[in-house]
mmCIF file as Biopython writes it, N, C-alpha, C and O atoms, coordinates in Angstrom:
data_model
#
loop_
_atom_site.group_PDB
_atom_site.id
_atom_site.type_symbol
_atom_site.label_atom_id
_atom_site.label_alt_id
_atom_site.label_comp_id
_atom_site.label_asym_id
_atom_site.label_entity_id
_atom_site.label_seq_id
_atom_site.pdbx_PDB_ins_code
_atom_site.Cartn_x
_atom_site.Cartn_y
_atom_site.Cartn_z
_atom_site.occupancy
_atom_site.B_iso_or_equiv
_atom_site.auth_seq_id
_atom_site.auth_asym_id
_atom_site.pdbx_PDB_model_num
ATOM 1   N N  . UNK A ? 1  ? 0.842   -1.190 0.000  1.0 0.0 1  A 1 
ATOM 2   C CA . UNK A ? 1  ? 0.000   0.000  0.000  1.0 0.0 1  A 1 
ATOM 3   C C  . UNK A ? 1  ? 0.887   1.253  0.000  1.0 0.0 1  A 1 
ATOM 4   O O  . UNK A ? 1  ? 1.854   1.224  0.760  1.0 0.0 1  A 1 
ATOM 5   N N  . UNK A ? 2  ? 0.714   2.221  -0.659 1.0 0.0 2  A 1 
ATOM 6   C CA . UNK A ? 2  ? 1.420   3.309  -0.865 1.0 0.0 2  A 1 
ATOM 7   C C  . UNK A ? 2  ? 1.334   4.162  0.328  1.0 0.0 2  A 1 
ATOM 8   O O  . UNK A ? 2  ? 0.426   4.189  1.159  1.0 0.0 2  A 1 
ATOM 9   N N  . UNK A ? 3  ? 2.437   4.870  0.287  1.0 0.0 3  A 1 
ATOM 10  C CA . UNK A ? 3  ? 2.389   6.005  1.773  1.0 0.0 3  A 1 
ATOM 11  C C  . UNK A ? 3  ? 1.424   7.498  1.325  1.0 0.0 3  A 1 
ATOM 12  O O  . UNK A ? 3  ? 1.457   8.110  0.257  1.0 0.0 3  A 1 
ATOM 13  N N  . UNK A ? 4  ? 0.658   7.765  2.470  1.0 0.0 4  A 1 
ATOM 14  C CA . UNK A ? 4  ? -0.287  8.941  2.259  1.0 0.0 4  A 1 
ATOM 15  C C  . UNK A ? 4  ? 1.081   10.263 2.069  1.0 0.0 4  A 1 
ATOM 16  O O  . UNK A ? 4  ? 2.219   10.290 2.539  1.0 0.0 4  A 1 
ATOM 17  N N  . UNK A ? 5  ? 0.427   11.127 1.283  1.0 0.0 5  A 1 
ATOM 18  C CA . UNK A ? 5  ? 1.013   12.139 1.117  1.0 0.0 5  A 1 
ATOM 19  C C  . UNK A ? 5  ? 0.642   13.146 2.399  1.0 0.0 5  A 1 
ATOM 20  O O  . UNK A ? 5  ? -0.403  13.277 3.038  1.0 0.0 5  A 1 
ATOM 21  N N  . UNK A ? 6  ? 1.756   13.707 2.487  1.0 0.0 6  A 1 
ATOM 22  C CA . UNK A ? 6  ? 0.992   15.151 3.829  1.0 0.0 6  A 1 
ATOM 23  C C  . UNK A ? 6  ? 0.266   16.503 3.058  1.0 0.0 6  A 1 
ATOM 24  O O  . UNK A ? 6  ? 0.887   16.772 2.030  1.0 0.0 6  A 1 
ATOM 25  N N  . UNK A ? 7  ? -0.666  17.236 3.254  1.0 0.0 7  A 1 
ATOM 26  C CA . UNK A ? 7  ? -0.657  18.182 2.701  1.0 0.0 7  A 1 
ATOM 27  C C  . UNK A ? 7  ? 0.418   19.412 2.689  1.0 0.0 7  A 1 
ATOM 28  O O  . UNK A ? 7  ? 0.896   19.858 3.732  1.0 0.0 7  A 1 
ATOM 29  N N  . UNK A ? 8  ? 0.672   19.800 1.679  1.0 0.0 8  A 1 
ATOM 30  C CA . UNK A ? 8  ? 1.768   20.505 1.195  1.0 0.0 8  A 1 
ATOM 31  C C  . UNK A ? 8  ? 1.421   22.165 2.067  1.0 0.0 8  A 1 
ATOM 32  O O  . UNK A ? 8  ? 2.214   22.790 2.772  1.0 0.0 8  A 1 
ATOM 33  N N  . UNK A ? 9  ? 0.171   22.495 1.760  1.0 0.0 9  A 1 
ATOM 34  C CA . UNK A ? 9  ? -0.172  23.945 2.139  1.0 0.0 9  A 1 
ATOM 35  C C  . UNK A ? 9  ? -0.862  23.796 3.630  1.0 0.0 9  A 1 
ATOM 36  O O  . UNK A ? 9  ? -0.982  24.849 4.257  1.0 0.0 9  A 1 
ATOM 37  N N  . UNK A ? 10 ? -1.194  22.928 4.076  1.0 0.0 10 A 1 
ATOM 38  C CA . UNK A ? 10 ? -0.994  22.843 5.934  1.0 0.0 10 A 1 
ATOM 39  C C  . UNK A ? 10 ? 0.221   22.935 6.331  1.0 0.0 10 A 1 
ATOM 40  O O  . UNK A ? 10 ? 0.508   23.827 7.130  1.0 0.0 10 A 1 
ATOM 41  N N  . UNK A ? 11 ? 1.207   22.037 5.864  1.0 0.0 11 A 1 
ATOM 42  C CA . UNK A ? 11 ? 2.388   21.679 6.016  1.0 0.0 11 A 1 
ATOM 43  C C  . UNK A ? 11 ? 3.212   23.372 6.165  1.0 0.0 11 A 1 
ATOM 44  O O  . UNK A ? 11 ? 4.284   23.260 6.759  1.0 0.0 11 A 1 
ATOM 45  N N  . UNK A ? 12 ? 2.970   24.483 5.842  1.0 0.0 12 A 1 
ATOM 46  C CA . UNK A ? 12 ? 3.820   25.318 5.371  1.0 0.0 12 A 1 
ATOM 47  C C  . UNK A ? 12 ? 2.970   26.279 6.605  1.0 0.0 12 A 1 
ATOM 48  O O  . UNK A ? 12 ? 3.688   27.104 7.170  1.0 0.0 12 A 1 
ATOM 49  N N  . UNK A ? 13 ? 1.479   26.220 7.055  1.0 0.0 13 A 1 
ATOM 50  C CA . UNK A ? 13 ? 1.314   27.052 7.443  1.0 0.0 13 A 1 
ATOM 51  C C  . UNK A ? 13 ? 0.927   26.382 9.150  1.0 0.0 13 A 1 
ATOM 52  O O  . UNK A ? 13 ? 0.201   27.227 9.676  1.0 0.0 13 A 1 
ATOM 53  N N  . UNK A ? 14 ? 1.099   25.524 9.865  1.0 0.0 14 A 1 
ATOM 54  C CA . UNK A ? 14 ? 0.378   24.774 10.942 1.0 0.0 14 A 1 
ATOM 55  C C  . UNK A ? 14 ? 2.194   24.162 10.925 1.0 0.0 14 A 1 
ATOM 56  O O  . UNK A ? 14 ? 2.836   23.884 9.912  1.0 0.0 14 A 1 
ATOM 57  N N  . UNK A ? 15 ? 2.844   24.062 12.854 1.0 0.0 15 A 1 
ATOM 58  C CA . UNK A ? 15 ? 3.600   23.644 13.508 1.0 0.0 15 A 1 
ATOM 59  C C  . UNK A ? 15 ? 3.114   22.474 14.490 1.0 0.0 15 A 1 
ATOM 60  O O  . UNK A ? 15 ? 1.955   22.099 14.669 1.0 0.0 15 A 1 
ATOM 61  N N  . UNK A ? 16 ? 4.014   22.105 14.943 1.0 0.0 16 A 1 
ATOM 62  C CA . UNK A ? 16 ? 3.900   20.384 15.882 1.0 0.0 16 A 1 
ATOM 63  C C  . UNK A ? 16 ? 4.180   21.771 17.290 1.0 0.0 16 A 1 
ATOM 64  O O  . UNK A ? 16 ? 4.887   22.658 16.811 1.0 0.0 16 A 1 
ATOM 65  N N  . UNK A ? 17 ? 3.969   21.936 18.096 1.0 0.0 17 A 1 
ATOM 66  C CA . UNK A ? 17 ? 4.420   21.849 18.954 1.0 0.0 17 A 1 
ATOM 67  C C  . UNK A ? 17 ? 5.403   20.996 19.867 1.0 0.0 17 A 1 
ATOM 68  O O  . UNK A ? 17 ? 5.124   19.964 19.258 1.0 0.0 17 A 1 
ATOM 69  N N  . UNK A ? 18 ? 6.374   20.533 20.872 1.0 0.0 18 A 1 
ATOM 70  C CA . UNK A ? 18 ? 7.056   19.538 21.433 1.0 0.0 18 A 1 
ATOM 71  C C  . UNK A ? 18 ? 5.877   19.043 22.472 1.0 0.0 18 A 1 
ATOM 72  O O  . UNK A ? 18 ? 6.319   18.151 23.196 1.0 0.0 18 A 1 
ATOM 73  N N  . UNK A ? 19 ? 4.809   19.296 22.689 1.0 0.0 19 A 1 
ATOM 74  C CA . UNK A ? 19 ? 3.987   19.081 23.827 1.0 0.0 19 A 1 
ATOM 75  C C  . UNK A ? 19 ? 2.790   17.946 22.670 1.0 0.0 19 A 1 
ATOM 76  O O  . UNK A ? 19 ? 2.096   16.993 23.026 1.0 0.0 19 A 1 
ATOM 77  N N  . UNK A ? 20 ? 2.926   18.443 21.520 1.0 0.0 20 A 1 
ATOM 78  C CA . UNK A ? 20 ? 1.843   17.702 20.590 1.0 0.0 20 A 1 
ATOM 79  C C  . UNK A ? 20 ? 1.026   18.233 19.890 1.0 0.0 20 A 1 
ATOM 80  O O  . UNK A ? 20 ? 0.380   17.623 19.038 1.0 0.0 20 A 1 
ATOM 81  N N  . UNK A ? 21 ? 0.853   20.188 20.277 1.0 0.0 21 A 1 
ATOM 82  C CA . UNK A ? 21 ? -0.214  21.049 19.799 1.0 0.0 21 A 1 
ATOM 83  C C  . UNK A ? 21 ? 0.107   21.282 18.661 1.0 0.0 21 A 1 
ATOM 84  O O  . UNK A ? 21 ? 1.211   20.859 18.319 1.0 0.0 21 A 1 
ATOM 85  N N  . UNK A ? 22 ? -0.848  22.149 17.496 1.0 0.0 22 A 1 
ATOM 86  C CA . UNK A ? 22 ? -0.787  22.549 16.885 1.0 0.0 22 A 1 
ATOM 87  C C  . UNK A ? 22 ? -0.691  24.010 16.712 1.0 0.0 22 A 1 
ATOM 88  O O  . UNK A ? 22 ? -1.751  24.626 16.825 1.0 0.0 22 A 1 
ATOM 89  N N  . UNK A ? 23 ? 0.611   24.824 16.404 1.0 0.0 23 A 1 
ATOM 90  C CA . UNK A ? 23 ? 0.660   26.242 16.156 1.0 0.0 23 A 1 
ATOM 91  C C  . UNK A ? 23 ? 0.691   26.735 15.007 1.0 0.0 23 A 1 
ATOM 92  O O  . UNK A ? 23 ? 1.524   26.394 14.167 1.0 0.0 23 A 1 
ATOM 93  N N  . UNK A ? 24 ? -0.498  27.883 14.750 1.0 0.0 24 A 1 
ATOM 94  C CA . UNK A ? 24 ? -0.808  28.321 13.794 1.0 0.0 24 A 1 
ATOM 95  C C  . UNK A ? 24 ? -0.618  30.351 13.802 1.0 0.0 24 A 1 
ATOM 96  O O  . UNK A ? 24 ? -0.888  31.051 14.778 1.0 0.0 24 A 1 
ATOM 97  N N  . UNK A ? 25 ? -0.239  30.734 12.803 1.0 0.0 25 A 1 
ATOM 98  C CA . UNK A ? 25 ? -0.223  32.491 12.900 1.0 0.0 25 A 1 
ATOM 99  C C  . UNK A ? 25 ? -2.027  32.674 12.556 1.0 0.0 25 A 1 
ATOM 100 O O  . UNK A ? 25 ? -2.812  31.946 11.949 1.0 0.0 25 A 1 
ATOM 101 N N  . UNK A ? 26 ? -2.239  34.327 13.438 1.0 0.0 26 A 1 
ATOM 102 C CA . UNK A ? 26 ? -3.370  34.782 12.970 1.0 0.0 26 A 1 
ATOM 103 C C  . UNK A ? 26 ? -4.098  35.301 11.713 1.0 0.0 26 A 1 
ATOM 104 O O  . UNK A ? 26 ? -3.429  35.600 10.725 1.0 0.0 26 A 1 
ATOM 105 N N  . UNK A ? 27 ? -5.268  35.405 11.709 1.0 0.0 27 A 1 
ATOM 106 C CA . UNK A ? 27 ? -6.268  35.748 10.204 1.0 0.0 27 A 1 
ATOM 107 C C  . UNK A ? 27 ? -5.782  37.657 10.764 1.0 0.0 27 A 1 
ATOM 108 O O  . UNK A ? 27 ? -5.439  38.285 11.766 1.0 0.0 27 A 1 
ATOM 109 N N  . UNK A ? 28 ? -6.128  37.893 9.013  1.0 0.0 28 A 1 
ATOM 110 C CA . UNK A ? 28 ? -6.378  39.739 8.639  1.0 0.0 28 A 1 
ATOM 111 C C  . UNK A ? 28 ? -5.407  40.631 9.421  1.0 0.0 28 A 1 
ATOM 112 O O  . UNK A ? 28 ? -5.656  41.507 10.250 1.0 0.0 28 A 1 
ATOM 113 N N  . UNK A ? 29 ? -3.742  39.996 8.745  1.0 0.0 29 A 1 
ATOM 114 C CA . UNK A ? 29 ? -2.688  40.455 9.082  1.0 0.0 29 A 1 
ATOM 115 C C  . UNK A ? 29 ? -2.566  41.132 7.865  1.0 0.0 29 A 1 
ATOM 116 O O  . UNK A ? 29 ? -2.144  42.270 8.074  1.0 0.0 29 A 1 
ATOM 117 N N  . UNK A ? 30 ? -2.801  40.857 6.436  1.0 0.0 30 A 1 
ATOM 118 C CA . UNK A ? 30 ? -2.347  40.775 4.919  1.0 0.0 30 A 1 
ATOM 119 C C  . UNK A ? 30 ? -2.417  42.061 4.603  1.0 0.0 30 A 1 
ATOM 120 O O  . UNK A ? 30 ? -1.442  42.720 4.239  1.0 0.0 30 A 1 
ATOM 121 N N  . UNK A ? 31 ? -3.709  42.548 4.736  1.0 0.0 31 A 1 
ATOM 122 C CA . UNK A ? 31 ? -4.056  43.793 4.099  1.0 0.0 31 A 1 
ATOM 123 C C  . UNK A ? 31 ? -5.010  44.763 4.724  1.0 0.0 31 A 1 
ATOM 124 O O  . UNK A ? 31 ? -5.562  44.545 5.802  1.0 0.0 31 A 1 
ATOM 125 N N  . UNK A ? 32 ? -5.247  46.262 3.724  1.0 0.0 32 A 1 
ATOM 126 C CA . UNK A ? 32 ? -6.217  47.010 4.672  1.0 0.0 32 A 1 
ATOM 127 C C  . UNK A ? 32 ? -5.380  47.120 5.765  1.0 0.0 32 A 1 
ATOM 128 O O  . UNK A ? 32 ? -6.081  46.756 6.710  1.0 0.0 32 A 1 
ATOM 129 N N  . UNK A ? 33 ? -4.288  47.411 6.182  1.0 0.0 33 A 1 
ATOM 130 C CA . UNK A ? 33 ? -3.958  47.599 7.989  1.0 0.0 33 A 1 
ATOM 131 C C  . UNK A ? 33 ? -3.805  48.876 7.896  1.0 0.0 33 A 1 
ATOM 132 O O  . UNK A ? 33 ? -2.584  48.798 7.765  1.0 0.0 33 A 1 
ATOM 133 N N  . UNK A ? 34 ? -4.051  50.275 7.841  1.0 0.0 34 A 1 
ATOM 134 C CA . UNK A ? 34 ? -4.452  51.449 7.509  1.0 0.0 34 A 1 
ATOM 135 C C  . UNK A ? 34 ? -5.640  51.555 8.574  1.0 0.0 34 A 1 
ATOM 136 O O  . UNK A ? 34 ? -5.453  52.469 9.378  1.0 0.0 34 A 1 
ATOM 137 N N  . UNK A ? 35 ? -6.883  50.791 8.774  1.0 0.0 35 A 1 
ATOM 138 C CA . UNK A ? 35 ? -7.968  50.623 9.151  1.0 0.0 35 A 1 
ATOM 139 C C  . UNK A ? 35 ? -7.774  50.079 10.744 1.0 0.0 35 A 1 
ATOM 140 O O  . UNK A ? 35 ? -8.461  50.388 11.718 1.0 0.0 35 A 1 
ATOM 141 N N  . UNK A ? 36 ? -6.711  49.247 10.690 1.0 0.0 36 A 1 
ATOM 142 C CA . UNK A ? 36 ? -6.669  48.582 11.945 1.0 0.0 36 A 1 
ATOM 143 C C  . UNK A ? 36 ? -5.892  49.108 12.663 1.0 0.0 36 A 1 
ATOM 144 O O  . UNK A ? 36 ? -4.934  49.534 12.018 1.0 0.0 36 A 1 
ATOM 145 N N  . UNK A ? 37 ? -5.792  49.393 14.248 1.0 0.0 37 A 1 
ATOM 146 C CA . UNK A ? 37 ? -5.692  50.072 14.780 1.0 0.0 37 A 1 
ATOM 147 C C  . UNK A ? 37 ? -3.818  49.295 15.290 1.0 0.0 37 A 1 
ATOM 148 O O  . UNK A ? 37 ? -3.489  48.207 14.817 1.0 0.0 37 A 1 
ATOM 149 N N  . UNK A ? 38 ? -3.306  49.713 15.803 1.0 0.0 38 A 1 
ATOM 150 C CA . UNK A ? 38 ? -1.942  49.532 16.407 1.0 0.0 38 A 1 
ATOM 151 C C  . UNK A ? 38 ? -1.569  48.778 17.176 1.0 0.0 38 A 1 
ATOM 152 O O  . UNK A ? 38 ? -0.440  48.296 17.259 1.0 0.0 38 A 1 
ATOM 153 N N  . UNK A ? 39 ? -2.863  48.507 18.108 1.0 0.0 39 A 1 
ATOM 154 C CA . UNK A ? 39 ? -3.046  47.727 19.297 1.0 0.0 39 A 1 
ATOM 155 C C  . UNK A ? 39 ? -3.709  46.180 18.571 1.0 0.0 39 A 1 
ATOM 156 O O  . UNK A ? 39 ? -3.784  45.039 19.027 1.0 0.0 39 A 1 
ATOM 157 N N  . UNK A ? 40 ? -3.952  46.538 17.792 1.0 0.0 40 A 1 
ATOM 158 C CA . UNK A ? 40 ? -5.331  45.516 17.159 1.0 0.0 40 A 1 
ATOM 159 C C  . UNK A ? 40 ? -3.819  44.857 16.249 1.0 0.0 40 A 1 
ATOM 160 O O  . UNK A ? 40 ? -3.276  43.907 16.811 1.0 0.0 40 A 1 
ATOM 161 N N  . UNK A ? 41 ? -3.414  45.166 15.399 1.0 0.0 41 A 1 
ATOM 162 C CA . UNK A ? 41 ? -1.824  44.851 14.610 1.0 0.0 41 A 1 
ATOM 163 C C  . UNK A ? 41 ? -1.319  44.289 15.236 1.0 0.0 41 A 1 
ATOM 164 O O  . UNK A ? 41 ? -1.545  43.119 14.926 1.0 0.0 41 A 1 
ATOM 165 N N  . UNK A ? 42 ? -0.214  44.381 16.634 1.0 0.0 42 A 1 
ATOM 166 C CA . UNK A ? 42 ? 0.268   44.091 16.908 1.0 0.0 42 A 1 
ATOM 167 C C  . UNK A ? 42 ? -0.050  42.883 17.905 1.0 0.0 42 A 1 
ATOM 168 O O  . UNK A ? 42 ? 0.916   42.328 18.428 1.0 0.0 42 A 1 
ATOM 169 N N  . UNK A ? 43 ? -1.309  42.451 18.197 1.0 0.0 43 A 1 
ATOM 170 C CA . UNK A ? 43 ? -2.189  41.177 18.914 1.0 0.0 43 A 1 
ATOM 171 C C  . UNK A ? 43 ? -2.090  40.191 17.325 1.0 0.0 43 A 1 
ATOM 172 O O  . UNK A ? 43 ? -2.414  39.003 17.303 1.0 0.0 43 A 1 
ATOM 173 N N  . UNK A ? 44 ? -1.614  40.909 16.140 1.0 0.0 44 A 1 
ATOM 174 C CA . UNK A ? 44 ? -2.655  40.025 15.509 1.0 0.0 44 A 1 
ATOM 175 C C  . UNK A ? 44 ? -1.170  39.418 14.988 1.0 0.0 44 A 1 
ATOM 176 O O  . UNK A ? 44 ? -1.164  38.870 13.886 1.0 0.0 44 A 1 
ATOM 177 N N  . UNK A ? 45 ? 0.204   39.509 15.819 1.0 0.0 45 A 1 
ATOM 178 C CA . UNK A ? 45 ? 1.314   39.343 15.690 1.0 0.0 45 A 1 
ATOM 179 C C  . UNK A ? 45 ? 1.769   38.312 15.889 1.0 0.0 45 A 1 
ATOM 180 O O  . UNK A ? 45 ? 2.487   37.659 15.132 1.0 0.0 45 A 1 
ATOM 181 N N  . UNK A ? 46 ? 1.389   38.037 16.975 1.0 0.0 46 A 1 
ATOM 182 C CA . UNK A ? 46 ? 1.552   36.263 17.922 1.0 0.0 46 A 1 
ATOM 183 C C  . UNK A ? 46 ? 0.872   35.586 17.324 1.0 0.0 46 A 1 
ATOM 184 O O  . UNK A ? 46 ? -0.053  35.905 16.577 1.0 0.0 46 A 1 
ATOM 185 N N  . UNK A ? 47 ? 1.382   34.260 17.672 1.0 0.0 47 A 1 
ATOM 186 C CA . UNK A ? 47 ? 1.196   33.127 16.933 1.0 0.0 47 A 1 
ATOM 187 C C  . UNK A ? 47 ? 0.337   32.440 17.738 1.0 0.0 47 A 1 
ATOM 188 O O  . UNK A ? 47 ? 0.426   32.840 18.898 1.0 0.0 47 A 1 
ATOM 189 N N  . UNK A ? 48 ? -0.459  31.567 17.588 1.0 0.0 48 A 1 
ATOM 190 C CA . UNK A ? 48 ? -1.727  30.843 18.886 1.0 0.0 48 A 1 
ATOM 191 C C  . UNK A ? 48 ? -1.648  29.744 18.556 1.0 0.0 48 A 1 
ATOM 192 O O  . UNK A ? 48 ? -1.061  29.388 17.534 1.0 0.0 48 A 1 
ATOM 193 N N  . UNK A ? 49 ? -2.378  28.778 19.571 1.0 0.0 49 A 1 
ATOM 194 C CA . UNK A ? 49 ? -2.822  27.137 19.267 1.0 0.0 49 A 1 
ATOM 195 C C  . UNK A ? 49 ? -4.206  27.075 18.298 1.0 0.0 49 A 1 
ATOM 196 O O  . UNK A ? 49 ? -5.078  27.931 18.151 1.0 0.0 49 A 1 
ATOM 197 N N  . UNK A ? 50 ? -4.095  25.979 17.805 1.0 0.0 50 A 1 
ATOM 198 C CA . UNK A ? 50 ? -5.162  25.668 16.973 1.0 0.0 50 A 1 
ATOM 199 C C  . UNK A ? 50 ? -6.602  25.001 17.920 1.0 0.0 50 A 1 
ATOM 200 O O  . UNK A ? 50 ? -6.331  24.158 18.775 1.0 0.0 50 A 1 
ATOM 201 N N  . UNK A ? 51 ? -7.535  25.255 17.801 1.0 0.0 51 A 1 
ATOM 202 C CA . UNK A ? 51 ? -8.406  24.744 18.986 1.0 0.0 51 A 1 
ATOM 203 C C  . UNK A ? 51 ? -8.724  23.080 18.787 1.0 0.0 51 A 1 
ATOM 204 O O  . UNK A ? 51 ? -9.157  22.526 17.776 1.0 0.0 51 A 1 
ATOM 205 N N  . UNK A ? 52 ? -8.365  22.481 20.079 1.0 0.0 52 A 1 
ATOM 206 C CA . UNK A ? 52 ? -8.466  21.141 20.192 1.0 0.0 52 A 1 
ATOM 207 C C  . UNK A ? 52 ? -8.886  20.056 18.935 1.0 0.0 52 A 1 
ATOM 208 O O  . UNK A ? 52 ? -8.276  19.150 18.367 1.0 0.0 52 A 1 
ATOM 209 N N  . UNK A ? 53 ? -10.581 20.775 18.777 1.0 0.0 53 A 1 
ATOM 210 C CA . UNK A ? 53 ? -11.345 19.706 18.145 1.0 0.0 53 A 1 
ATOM 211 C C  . UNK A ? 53 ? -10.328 19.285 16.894 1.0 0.0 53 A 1 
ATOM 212 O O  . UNK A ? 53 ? -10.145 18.150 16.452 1.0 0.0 53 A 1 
ATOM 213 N N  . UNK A ? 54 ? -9.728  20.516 16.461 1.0 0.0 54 A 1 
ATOM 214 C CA . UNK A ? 54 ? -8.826  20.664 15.097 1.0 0.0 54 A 1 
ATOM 215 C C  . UNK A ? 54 ? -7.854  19.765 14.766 1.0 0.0 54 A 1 
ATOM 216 O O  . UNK A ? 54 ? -7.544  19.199 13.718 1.0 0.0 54 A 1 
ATOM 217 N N  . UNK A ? 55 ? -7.266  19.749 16.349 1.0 0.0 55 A 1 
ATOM 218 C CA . UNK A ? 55 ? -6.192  19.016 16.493 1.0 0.0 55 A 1 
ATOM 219 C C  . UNK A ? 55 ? -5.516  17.808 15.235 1.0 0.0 55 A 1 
ATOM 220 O O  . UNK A ? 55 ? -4.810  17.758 14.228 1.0 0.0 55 A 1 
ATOM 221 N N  . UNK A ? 56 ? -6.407  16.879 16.253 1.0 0.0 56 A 1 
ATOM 222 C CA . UNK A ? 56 ? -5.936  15.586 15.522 1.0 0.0 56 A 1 
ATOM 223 C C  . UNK A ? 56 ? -6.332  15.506 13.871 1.0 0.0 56 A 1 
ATOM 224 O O  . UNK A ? 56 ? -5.838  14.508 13.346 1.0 0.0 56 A 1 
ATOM 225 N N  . UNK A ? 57 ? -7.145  16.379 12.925 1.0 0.0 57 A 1 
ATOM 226 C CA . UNK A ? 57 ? -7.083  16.352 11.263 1.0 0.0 57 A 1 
ATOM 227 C C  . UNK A ? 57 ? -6.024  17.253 10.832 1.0 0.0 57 A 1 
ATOM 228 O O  . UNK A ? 57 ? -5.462  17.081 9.750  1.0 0.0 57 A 1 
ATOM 229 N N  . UNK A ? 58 ? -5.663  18.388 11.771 1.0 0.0 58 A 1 
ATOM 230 C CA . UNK A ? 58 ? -4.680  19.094 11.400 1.0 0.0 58 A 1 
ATOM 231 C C  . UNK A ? 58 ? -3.266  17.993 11.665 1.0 0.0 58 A 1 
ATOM 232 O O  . UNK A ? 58 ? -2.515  18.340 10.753 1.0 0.0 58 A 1 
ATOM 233 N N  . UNK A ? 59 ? -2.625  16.988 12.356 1.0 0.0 59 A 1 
ATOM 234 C CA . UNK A ? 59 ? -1.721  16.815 12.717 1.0 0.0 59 A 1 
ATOM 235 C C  . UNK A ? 59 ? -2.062  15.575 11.777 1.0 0.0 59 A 1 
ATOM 236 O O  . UNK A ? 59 ? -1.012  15.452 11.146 1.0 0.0 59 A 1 
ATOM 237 N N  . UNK A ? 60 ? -2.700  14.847 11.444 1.0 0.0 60 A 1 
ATOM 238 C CA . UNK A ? 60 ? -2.949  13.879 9.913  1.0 0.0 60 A 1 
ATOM 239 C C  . UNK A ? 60 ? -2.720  14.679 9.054  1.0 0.0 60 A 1 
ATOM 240 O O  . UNK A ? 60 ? -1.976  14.104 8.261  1.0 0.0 60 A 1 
ATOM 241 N N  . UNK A ? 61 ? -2.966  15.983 8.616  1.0 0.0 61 A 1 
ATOM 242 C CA . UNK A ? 61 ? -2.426  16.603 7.383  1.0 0.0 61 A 1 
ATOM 243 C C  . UNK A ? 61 ? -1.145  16.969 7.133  1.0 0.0 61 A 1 
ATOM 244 O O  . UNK A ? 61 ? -0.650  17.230 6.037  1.0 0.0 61 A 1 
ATOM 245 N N  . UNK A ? 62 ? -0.488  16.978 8.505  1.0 0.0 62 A 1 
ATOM 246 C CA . UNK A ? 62 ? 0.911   17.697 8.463  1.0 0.0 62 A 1 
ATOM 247 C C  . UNK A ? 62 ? 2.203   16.509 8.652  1.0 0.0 62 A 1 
ATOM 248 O O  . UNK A ? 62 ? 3.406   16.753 8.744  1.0 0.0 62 A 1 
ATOM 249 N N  . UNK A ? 63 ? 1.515   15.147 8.675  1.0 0.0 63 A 1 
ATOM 250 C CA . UNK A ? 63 ? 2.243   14.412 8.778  1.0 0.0 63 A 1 
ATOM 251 C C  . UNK A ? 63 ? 3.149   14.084 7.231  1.0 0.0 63 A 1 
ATOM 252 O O  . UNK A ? 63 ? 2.767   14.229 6.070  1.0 0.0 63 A 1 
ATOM 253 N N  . UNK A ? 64 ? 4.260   13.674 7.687  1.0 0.0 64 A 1 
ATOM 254 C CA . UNK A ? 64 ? 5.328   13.848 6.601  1.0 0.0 64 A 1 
ATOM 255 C C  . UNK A ? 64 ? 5.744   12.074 6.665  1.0 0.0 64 A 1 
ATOM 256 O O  . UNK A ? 64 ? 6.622   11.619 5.931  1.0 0.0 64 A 1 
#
């Protein structure tokens, strides 16, 4: 049986954590930031966990 491929574009944007989580950067960094405020920019800087339920299809996609 052939080996599953990982997805290529999860793969680039979703991390393993060493604990097992999944780390992902935030949405409506790209564009329009003119509009968004300084305080609001710079929250949208850090990087966060992916929420649980996500977990385990995100870490099947990113497997290599």
């Amino acid at each position: 049986m052939p080996k599953q491929k990982s997805n290529s574009g999860a793969r680039k944007r979703f991390k393993l954590t060493a604990s097992g989580k999944v780390k992902r950067k935030r949405a409506f960094r790209s564009h329009i930031l003119t509009s968004k405020t300084t305080k609001r920019k710079r929250h949208l800087r850090k990087s966060t966990l992916v929420h649980s339920t996500e977990d385990k299809k995100i870490a099947i996609m990113i497997q290599s």
